[in-house]
C-alpha positions as CSV (number, residue, x, y, z in Angstrom):
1,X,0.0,0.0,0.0
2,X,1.3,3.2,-1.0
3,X,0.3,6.7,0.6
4,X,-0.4,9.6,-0.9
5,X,3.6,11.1,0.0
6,X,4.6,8.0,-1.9
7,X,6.0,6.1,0.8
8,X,4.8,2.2,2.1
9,X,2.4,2.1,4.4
10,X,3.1,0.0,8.0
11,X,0.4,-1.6,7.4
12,X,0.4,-4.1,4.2
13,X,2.8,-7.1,4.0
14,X,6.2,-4.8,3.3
15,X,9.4,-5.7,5.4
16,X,12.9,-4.5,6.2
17,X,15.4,-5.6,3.9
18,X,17.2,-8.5,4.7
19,X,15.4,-8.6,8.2
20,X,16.6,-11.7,9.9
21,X,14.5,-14.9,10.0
22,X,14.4,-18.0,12.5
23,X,17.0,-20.6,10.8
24,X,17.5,-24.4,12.1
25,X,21.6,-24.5,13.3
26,X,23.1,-27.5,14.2
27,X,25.9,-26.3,16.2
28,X,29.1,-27.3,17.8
29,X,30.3,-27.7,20.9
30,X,32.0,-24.9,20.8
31,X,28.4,-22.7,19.9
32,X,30.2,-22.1,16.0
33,X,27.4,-23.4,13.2
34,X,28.1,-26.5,11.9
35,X,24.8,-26.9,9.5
36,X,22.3,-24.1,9.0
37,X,19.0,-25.1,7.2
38,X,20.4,-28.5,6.7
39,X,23.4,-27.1,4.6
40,X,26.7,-28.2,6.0
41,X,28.5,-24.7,6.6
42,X,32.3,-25.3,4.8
43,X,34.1,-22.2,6.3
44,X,33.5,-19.6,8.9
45,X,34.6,-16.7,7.8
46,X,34.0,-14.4,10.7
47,X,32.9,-14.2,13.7
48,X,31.7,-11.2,16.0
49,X,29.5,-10.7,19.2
50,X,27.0,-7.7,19.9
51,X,26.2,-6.9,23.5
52,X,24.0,-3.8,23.5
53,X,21.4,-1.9,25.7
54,X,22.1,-4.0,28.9
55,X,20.6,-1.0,30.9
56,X,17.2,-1.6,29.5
57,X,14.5,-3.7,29.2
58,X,15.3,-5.4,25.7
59,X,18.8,-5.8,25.7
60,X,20.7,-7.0,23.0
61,X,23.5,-10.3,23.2
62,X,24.1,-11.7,20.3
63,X,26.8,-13.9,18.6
64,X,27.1,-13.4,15.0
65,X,28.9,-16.0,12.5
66,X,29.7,-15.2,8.7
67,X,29.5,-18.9,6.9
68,X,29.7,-19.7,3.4
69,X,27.5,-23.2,3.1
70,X,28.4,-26.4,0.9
71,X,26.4,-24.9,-1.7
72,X,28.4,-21.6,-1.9
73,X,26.0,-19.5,0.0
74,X,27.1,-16.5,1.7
75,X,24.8,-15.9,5.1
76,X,25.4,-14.8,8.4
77,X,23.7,-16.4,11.2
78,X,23.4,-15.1,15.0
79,X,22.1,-16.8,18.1
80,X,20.5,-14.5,20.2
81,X,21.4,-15.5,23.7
82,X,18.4,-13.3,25.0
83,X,15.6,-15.7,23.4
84,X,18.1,-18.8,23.0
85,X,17.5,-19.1,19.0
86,X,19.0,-18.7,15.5
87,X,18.4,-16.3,12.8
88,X,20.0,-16.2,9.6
89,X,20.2,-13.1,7.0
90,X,21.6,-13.2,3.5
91,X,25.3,-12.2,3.8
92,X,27.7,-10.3,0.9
């Protein structure tokens, strides 16, 4: 839905770019991906952790893992430790 100023609405089925979505990880013992979505991940490319907003009520731990999959995929995937799940998001 588009309004009159030309921008999307809130309210019809648009989303974020690239917003993250629940992903099935098979993991490690050490926490690092070893499948995501069934894929087997071949490399880990990077690794990062985000620790945010600790003085509120939504705060923010994540740890972040840049994988190319058997397939050749780029994606990044994150656990965030504040839920306990994955999320995946198409990487570069």
């Amino acid at each position: 839905m588009v309004t009159p100023a030309g921008t999307e609405s809130t309210t019809g089925s648009a989303r974020r770019l690239n917003q993250p979505q629940r992903a099935l990880v098979e993991a490690h013992v050490d926490g690092s991906p070893r499948r995501v979505d069934r894929s087997a991940v071949t490399l880990v490319r990077e690794e990062w952790r985000v620790v945010d907003r600790w003085w509120t009520e939504e705060p923010v731990s994540r740890r972040y893992f840049d994988v190319v999959l058997a397939g050749g995929e780029h994606m990044v995937v994150f656990r965030d430790e504040e839920v306990g799940r994955w999320f995946s998001q198409r990487g570069s």
